[in-house]
C-alpha positions as CSV (number, residue, x, y, z in Angstrom):
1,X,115.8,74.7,118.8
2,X,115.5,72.2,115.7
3,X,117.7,71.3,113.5
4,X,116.2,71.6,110.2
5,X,118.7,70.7,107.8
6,X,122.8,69.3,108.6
7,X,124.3,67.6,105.7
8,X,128.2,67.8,103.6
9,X,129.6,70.9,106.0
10,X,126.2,72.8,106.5
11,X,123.4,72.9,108.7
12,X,120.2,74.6,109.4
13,X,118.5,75.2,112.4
14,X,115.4,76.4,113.8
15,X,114.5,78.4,117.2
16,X,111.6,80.4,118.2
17,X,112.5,83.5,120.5
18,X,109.9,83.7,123.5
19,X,109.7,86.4,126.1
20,X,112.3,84.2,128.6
21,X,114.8,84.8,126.2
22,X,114.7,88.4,125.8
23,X,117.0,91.3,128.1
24,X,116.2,94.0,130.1
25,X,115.9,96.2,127.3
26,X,113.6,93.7,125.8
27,X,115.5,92.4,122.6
28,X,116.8,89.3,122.4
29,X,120.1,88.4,124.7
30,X,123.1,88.3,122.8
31,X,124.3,84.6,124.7
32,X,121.2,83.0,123.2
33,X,122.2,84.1,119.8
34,X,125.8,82.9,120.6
35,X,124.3,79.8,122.0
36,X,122.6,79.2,118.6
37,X,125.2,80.4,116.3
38,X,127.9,78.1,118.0
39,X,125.1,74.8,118.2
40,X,124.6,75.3,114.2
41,X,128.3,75.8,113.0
42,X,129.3,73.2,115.3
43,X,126.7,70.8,113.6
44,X,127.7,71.8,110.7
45,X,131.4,70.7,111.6
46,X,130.1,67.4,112.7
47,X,128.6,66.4,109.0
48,X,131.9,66.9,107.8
49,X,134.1,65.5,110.0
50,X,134.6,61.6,110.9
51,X,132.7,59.7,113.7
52,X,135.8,59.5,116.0
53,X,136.6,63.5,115.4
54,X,134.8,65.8,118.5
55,X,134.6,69.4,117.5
56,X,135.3,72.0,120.3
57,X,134.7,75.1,119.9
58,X,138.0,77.7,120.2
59,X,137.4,81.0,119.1
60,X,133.9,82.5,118.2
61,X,133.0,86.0,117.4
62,X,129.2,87.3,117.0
63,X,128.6,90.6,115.3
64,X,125.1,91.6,116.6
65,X,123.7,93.3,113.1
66,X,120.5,94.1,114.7
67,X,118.1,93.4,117.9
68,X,116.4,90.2,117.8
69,X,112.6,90.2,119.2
70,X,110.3,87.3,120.2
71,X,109.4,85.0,117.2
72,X,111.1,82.3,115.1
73,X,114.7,82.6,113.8
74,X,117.0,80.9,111.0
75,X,120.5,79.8,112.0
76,X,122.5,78.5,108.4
77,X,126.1,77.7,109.2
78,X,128.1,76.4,106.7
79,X,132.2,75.2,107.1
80,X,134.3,77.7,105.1
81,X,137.9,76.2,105.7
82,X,139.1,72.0,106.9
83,X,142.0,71.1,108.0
84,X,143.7,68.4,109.9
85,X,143.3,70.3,113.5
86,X,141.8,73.2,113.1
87,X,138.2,74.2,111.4
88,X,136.5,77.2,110.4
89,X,133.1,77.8,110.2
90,X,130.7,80.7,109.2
91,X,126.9,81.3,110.8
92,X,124.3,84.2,110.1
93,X,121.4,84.6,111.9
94,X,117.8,86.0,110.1
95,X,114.6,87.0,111.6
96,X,111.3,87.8,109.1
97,X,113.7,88.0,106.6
98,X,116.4,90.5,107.8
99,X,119.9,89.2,109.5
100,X,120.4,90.1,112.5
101,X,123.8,88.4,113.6
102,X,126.4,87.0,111.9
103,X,129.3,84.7,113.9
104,X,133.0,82.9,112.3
105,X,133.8,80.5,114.9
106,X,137.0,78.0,114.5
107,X,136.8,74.2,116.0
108,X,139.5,72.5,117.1
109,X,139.3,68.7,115.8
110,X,139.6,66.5,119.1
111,X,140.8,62.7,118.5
112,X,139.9,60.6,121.3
């Protein structure tokens, strides 16, 4: 995974599906696509919050449009709603131009 692009509440990233990452049934497994949608909203939290503030992930839901397949994917995440504890974040998933996932995920603002 490579994170293209993370700036002002959004972030893109870049992953390239291989064989190990696929199911039985041969499509791409849904907790890699979680994995990815969670690591992309979560750096998109990051670019908007301040350097002491460590997002944790709360609550995430995946809808799985589609079946993945080996080759590359584009995560874009973007943060839809701040506030003072609580953050929520949007993330869809494409693959050759089609999305196939889409995850909302809310971050709880840690202070240390």
């Amino acid at each position: 995974m490579r994170v293209e692009e993370a700036d002002d509440g959004s972030a893109r990233i870049v992953f390239e599906a291989r064989e190990e990452h696929l199911n039985p049934a041969g499509t791409l497994h849904g907790g890699v696509l979680a994995t990815l949608v969670d690591t992309a909203m979560g750096t998109a939290v990051r670019t908007a919050t301040g350097d002491d503030d460590v997002p944790a992930t709360s609550q995430l839901t995946v809808t799985y449009l589609r079946p993945g397949k080996p080759g590359p994917l584009e995560v874009t995440a973007r943060v839809r709603t701040r506030g003072e504890h609580l953050t929520v974040c949007e993330a869809d998933v494409e693959q050759d131009g089609r999305a196939i996932g889409h995850a909302v995920a809310t971050f709880a603002l840690l202070h240390p």
